[in-house]
C-alpha positions as CSV (number, residue, x, y, z in Angstrom):
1,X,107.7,110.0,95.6
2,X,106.2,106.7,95.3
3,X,108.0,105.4,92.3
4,X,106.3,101.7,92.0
5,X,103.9,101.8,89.1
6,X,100.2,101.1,90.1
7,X,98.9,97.8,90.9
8,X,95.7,98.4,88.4
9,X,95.5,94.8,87.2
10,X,95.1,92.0,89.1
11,X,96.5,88.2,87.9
12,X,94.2,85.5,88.0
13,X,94.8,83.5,91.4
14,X,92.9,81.0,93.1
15,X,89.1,82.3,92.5
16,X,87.4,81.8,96.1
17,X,84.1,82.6,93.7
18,X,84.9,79.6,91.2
19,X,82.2,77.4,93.0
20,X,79.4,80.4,93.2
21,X,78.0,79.6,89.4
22,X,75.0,77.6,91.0
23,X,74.2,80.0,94.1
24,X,70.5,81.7,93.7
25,X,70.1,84.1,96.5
26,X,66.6,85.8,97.3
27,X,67.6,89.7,97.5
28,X,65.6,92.4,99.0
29,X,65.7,95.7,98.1
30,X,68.5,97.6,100.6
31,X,68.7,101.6,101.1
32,X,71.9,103.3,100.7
33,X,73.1,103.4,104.5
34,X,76.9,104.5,106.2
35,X,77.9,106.7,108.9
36,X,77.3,109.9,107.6
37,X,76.5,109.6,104.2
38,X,73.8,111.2,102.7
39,X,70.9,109.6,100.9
40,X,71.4,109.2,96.8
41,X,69.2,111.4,94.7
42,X,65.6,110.5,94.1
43,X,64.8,108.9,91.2
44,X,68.4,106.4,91.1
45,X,69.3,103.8,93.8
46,X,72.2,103.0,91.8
47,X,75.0,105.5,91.7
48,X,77.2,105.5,88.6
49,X,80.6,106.7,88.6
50,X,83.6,106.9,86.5
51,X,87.0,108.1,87.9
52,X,88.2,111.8,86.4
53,X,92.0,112.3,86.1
54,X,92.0,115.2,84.0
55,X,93.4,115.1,80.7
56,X,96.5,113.5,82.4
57,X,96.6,110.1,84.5
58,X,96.2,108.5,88.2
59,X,99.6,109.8,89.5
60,X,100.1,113.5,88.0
61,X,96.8,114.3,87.7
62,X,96.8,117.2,90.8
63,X,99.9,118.5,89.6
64,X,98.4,118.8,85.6
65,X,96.4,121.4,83.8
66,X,92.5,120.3,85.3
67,X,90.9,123.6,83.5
68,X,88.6,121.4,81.0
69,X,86.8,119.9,84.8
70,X,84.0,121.6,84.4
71,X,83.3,120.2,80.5
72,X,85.1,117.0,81.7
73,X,82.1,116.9,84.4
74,X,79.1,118.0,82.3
75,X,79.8,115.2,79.8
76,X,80.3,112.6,82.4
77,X,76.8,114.1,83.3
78,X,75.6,113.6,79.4
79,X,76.5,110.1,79.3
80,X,74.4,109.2,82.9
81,X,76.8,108.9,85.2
82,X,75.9,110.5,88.6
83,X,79.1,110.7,90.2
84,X,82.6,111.6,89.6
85,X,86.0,109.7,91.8
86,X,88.9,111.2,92.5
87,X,91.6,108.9,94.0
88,X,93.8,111.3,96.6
89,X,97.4,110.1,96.7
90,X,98.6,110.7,100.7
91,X,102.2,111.2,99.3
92,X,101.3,114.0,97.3
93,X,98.4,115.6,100.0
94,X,100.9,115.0,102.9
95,X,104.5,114.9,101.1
96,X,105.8,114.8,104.8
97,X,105.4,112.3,107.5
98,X,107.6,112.7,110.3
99,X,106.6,115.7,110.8
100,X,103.8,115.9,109.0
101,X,103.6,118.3,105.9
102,X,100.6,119.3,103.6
103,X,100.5,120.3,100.5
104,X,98.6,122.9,100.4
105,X,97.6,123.5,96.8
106,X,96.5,119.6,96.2
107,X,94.1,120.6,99.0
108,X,93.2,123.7,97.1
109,X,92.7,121.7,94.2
110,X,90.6,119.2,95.5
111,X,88.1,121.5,97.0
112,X,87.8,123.4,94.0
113,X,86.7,120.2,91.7
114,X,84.3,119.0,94.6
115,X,82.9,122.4,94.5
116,X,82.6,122.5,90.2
117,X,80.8,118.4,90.7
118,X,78.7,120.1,93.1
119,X,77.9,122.8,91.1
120,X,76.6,120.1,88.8
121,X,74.4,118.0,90.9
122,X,77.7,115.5,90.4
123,X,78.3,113.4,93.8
124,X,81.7,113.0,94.4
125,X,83.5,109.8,95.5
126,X,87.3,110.0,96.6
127,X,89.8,107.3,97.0
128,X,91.8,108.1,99.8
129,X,94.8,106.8,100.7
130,X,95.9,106.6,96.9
131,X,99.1,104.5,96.3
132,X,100.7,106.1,93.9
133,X,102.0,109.6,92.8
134,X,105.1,111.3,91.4
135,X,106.0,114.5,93.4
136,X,108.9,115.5,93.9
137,X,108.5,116.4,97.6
138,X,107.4,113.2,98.6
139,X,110.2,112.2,100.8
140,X,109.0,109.8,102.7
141,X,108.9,106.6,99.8
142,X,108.8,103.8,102.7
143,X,105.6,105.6,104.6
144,X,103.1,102.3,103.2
145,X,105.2,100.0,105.1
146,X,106.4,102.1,108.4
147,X,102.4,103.0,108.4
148,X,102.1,99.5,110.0
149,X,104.7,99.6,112.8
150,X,105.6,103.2,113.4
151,X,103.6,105.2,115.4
152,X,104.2,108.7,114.1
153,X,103.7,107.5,110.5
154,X,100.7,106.1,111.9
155,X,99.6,109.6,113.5
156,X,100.5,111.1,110.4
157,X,98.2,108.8,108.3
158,X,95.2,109.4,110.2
159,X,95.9,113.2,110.1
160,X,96.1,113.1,106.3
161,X,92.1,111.3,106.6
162,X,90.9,114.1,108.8
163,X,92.8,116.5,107.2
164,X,91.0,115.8,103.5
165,X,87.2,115.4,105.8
166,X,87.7,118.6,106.7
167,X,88.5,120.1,103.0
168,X,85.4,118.6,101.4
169,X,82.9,118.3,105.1
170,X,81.1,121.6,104.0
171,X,80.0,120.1,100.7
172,X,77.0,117.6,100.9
173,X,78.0,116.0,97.5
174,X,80.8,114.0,98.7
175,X,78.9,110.6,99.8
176,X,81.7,108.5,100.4
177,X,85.5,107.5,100.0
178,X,86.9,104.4,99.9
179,X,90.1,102.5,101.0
180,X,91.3,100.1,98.7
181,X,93.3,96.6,100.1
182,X,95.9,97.1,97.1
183,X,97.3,100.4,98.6
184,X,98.4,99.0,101.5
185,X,99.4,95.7,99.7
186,X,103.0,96.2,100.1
187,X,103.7,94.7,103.6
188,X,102.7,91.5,101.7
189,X,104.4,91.7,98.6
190,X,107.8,92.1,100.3
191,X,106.8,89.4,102.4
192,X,106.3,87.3,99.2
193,X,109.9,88.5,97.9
194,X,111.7,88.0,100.7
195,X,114.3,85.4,100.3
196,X,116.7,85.0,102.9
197,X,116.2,84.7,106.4
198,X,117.4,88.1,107.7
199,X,115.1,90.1,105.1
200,X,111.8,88.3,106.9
201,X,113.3,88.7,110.6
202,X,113.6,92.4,109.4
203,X,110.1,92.6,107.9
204,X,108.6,90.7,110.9
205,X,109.4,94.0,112.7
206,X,108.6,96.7,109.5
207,X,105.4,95.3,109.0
208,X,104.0,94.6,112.4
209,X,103.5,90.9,111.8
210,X,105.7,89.9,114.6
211,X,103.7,92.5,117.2
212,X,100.7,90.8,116.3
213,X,101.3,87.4,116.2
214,X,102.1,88.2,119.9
215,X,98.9,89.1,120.9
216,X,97.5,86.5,119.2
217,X,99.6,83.3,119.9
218,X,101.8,82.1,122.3
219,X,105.5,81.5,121.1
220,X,104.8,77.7,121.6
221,X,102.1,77.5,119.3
222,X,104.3,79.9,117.0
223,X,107.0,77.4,117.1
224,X,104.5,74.5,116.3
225,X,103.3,76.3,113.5
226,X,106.7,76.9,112.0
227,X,108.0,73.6,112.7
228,X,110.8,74.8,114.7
229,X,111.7,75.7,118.4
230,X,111.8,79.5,119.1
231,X,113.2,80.5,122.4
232,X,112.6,84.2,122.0
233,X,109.6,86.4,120.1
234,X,112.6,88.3,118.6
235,X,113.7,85.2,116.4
236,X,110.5,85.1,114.8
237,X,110.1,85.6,110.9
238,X,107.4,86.0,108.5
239,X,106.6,82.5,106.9
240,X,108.5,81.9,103.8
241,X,105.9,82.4,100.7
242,X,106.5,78.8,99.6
243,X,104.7,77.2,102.5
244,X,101.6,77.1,104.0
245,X,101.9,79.3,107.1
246,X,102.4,82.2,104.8
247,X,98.6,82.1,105.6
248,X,99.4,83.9,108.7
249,X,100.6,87.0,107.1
250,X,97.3,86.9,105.0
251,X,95.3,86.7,107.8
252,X,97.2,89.7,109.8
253,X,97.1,92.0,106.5
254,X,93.1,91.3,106.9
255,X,92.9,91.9,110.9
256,X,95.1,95.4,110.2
257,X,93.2,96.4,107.2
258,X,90.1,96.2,109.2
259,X,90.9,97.1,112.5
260,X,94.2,99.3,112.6
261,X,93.1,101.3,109.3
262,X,89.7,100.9,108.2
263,X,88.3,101.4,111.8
264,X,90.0,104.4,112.7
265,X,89.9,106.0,109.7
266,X,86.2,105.7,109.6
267,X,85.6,107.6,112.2
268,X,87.2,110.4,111.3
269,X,85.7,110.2,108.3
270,X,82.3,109.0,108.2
271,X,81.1,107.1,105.3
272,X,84.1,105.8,104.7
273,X,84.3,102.1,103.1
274,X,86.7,99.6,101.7
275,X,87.4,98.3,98.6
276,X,87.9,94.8,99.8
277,X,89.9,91.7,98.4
278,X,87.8,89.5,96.2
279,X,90.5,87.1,94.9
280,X,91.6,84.2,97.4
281,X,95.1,84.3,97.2
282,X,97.5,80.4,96.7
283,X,99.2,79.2,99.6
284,X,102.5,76.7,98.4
285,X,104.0,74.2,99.4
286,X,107.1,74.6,97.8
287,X,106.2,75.1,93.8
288,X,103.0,73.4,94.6
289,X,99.7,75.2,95.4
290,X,97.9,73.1,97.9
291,X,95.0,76.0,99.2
292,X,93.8,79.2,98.9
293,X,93.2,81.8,101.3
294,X,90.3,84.1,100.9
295,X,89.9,87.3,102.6
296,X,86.3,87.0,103.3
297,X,87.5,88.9,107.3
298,X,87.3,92.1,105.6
299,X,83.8,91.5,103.5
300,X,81.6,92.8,107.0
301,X,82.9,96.1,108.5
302,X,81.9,97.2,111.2
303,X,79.4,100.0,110.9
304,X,78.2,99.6,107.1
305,X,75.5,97.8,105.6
306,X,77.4,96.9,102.1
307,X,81.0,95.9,101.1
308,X,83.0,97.3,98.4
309,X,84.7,94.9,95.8
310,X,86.4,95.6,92.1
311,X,85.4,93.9,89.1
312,X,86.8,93.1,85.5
313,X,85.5,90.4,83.5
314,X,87.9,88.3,83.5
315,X,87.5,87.4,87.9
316,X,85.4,84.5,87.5
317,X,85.7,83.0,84.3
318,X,87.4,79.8,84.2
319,X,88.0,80.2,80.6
320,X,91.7,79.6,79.3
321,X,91.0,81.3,75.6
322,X,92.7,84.7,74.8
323,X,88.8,85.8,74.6
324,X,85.6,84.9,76.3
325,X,81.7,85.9,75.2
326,X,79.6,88.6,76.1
327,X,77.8,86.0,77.6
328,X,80.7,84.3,79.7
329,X,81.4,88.1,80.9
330,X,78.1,87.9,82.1
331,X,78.3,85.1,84.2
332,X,81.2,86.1,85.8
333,X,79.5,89.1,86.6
334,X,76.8,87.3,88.4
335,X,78.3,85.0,89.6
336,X,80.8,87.3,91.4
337,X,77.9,89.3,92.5
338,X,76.0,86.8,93.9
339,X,78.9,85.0,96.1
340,X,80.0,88.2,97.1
341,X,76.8,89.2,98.0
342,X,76.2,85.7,100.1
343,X,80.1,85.9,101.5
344,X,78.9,89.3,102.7
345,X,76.2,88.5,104.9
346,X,73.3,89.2,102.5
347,X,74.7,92.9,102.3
348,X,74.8,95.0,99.4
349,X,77.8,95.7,97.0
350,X,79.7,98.8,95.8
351,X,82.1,98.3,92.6
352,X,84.7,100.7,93.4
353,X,86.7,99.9,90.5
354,X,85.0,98.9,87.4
355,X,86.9,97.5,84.6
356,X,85.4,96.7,81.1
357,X,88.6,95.5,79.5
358,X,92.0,96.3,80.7
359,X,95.2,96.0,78.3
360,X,97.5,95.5,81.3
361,X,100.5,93.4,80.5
362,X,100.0,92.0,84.0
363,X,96.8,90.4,82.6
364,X,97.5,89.9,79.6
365,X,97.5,86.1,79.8
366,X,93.5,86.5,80.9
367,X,90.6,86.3,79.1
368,X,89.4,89.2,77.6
369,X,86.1,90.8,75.9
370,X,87.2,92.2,72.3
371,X,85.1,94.7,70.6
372,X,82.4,93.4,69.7
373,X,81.5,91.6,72.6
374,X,81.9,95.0,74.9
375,X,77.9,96.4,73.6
376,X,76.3,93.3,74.6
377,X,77.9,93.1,77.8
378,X,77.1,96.7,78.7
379,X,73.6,96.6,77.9
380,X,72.4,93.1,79.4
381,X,74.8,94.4,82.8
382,X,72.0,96.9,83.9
383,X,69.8,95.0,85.7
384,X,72.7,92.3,87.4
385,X,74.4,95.5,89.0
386,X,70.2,97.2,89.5
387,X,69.9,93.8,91.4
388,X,73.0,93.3,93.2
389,X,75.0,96.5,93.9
390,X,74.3,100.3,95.1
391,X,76.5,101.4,92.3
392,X,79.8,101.5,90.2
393,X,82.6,103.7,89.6
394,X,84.2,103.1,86.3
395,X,88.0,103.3,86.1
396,X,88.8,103.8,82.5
397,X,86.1,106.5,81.6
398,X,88.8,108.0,79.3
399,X,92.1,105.9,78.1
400,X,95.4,107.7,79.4
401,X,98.8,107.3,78.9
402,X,100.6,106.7,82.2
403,X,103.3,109.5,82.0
404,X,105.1,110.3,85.7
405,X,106.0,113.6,84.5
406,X,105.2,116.0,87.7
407,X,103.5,119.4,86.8
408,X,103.3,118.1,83.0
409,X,101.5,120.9,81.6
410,X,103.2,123.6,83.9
411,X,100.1,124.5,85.7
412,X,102.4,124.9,88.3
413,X,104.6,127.4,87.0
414,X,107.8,125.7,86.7
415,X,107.7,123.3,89.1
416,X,109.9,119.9,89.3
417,X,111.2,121.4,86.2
418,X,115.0,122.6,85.9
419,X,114.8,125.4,83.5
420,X,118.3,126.8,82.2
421,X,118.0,130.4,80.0
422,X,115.0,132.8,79.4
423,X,111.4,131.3,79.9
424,X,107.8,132.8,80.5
425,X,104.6,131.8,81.5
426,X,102.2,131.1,78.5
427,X,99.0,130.3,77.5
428,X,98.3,127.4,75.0
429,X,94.6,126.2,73.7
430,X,93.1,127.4,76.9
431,X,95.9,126.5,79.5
432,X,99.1,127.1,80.6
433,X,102.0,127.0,78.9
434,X,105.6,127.7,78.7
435,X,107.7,130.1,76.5
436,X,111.0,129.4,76.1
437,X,113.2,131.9,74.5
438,X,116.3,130.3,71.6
439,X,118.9,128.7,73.9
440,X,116.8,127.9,76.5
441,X,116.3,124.4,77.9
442,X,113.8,122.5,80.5
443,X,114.3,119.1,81.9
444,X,112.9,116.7,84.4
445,X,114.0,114.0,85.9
446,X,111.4,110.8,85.1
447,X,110.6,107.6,87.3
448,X,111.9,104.8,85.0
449,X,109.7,102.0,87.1
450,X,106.6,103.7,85.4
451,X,107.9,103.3,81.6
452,X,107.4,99.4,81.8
453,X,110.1,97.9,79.7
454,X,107.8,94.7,78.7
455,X,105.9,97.0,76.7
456,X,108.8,97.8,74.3
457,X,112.5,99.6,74.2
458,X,111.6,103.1,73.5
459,X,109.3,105.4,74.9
460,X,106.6,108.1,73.4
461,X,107.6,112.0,73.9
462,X,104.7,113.7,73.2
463,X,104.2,117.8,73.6
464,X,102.5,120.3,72.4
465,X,104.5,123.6,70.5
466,X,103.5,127.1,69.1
467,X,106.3,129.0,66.8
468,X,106.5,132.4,68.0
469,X,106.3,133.5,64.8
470,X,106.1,133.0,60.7
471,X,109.0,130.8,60.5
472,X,109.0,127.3,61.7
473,X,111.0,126.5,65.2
474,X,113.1,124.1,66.0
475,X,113.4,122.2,69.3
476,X,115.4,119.2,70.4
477,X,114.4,116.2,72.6
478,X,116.4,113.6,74.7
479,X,115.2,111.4,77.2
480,X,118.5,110.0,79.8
481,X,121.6,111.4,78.4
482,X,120.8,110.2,74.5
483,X,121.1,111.4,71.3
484,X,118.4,114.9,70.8
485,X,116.2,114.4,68.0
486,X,115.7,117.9,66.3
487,X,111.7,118.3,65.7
488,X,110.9,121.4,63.4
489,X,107.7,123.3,64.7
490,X,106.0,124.4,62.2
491,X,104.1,127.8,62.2
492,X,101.0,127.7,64.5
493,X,100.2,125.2,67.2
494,X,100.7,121.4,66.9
495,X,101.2,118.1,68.5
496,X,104.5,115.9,67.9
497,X,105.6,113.2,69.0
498,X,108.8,111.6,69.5
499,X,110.4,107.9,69.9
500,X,113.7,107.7,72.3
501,X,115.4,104.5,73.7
502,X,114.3,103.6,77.7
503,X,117.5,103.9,79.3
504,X,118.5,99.9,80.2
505,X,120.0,100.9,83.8
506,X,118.9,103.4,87.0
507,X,116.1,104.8,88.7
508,X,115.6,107.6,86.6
509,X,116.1,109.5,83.7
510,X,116.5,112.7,82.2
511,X,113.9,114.1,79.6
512,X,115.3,117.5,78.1
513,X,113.6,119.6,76.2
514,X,115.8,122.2,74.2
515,X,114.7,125.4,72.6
516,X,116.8,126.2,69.4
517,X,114.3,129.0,68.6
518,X,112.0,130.7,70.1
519,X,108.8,128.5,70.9
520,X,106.1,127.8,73.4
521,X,105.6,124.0,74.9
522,X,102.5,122.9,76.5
523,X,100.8,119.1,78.0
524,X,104.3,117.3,77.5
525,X,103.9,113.4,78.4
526,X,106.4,110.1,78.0
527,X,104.9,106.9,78.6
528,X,105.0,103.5,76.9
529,X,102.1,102.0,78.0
530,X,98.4,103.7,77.9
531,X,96.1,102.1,79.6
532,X,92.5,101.2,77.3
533,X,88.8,101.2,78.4
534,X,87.4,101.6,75.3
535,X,84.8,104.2,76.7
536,X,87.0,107.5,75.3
537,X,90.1,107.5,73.7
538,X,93.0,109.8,75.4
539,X,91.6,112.6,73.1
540,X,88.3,112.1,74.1
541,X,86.9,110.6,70.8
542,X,84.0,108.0,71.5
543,X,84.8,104.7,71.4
544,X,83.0,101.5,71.0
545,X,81.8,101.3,74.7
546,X,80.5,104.8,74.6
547,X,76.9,104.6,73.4
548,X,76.1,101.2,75.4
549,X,77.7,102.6,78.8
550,X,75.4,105.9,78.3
551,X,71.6,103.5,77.6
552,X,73.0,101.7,80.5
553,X,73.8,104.4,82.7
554,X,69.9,105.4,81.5
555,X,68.2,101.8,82.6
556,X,70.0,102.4,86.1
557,X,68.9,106.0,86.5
558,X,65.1,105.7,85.1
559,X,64.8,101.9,87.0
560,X,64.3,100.1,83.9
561,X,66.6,97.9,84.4
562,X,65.2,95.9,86.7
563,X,61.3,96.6,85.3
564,X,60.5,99.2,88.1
565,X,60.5,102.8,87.8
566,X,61.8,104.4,90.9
């Protein structure tokens, strides 16, 4: 189980792009090209996307109820998109690594909603690789760091790519997945956390650093560079993060994203791509930043004519208000675009991740477009991303709440749940349920790092419940060891919701549901953070951004935006 909540929001570091405002490039029209992919539809250049977790979120979504794909699909198609993402979580698709394991019914899964978007005339772009998830039988919680210095992880890995080309090869809809930098991004972070000496000599080892500064320098210029005299390659470190030569560690993350991942993966499964690093990260000198480090080494794979990249409005804008214009937004877009585009080698650009606005407290200190700024963004975007990019896949189609409850709507029978007395399967507004008889309880043990205490003490239980008969039912709920707070089901089927303290200490917690009388529980979730795109609420009610994404979804698919009908 991969317990760290996802790195969806980036902080504002040193912007390589900062300079770019001024740079007017001469672009000629590029075809959609990679090893293997297939040509976009006629009539559309650009493909538009928007990521599908179900009616759950990024890291339960394979285990949760995903009956409502089809619908979910058809109105993606309503609103113009011509594509759907699916991010793939290897923990959860192999939960084994030494020796490797499958799980078998992700795979299942996964073919089965390829096959419903193809069904559809949907192309389907996956995320492989994915960071996060919440299974149970993940056991292997270290594999995103041993991936870069132990070889059977390593063999494992690269099984996991072929395994998933080999689910979906027999569909023609799927033209292309993607890597993504920040899934493998914890090397460096432990790097940057590391404060004694014997954590670095360790991760000098763990991450393959030391390997590759081997091959790559001689210990004499190591020791020059670290200012010290090093008599063997085994007393080598990784740089401390406060000084310069932490460089070093940015520039082997880039060589092994590139050439011990992204290479090898590709060819086993063709189209692949990579969402790349855009931000230039600050090198220190002690508290002082004196440089930047940009990762323009991984903007020109080999064997692809365009470079993926992410995008929110806030990358670019040098703007220190709370908010910035529709116009500023804009800018940044361009302007991002543009050096991107010339950092790139003239090639053309894929926004694998899309962001509108994001309400993550790690950005909250950014500039940010409120409401009625988001319609005038969205419509004057078309023909920036007609002119610049091959297309966009938009991360926050539909607002979630980022619950790391496993099997949260027990479309997995009773899975990672711990169910004491008489239950049975049930059925609850179209999808699966559970009926509990009086007496009986379920619990489930819950991540703690993914209820993010910033956002506040308590956290939101929230389930659906059907009395089994006239008479109302009553049910209690705890979440780690506290008090139960009774919740009286009325007759019929409703939604409630319940407030309990975050438990100050551990990894985990306990959430227990209790069954007083006889009821039937369905879609249960605890979060205290839900992330916002403004596109559709969690509920699926239109919100502001809807009806300006859809017209420019339109202008992209009819070639409007740019004045030329394709």
């Amino acid at each position: 189980m991969q317990i760290q909540p996802p790195a969806r929001p980036r902080a504002r570091l040193v912007k390589a792009v900062a300079c770019a405002a001024a740079l007017s490039i001469a672009l000629a029209t590029a075809t959609w090209s990679s090893p293997g992919a297939a040509s976009p539809p006629p009539g559309s250049s650009v493909v538009r996307a928007a990521f599908y977790f179900g009616s759950a979120n990024p890291v339960d979504m394979w285990s949760s109820d995903l009956h409502g794909a089809n619908a979910a699909f058809r109105k993606m198609r309503a609103d113009g998109f011509s594509a759907v993402e699916l991010p793939v979580p290897w923990g959860e698709f192999q939960e084994h690594v030494n020796p490797a394991s499958y799980n078998t019914a992700a795979f299942t899964r996964l073919g089965s909603l390829v096959a419903i978007a193809d069904s559809l005339h949907l192309q389907v772009v996956l995320r492989l690789s994915y960071g996060q998830d919440v299974d149970p039988n993940d056991r292997s919680p270290d594999r995103f760091v041993s991936l870069f210095s132990d070889p059977a992880v390593y063999r494992s890995w690269l099984g996991y790519i072929t395994r998933v080309h080999q689910t979906i090869a027999k569909y023609h809809n799927v033209k292309i997945a993607q890597l993504s930098w920040e899934d493998f991004w914890q090397s460096i972070s432990d790097a940057q956390r590391a404060t004694t000496v014997a954590e670095r000599m360790n991760l000098a080892t763990t991450t393959g650093y030391r390997a590759w500064l081997r091959v790559n320098y001689s210990l004499a210029a190591v020791s020059s560079l670290y200012r010290t005299t090093f008599t063997s390659w085994s007393d080598v470190p990784t740089p401390p993060s406060d000084d310069p030569n932490f460089s070093l560690m940015f520039r082997y993350f880039d060589w092994a994203l590139v050439h011990r991942l992204f290479m090898p993966a590709a060819a086993r499964f063709p189209g692949l791509n990579l969402e790349a690093r855009v931000d230039a990260d600050p090198l220190y000198s002690g508290s002082n930043v004196v440089g930047s480090y940009p990762h323009d080494a991984t903007f020109t794979l080999p064997g692809t004519s365009y470079i993926g990249m992410y995008f929110a409005p806030y990358l670019g804008d040098p703007s220190t208000s709370k908010t910035e214009s529709a116009s500023s937004a804009l800018t940044a877009l361009q302007t991002m675009l543009a050096s991107m585009r010339a950092r790139s080698g003239n090639r053309r650009l894929f926004i694998f991740e899309y962001e509108i606005v994001s309400n993550s407290l790690e950005v909250a200190s950014n500039p940010a477009l409120p409401p009625k700024e988001i319609s005038p963004f969205l419509l004057a975007s078309a023909p920036i991303l007609a002119r610049f990019t091959l297309g966009y896949s938009l991360w926050t189609y539909r607002d979630y709440h980022l619950s790391p409850l496993y099997n949260p709507d027990f479309a997995l029978g009773t899975q990672a749940w711990r169910v004491t007395g008489a239950s049975k399967p049930a059925r609850s507004g179209g999808g699966p349920a559970l009926s509990l008889a009086a007496g009986s309880k379920v619990q489930q043990q819950v991540p703690l790092p993914f209820l993010n205490i910033k956002a506040g003490p308590s956290a939101t239980v929230t389930f659906d419940a059907t009395s089994s008969g006239s008479a109302p039912a009553l049910l209690d709920v705890s979440l780690g060891g506290g008090p139960a707070q009774r919740i009286v089901v009325a007759p019929g089927t409703g939604t409630y919701h319940v407030q309990q303290p975050i438990p100050a200490t551990g990894t985990s917690a306990t959430l227990a549901i209790s069954a007083v009388s006889p009821v039937t529980i369905a879609h249960i979730r605890v979060y205290n953070y839900s992330q916002i795109g403004d596109v559709y609420t969690a509920d699926g009610t239109p919100a502001i951004g809807a009806a300006p994404l859809r017209t420019m979804n339109q202008e992209l698919a009819l070639g409007t935006a740019t004045g030329v009908h394709r």
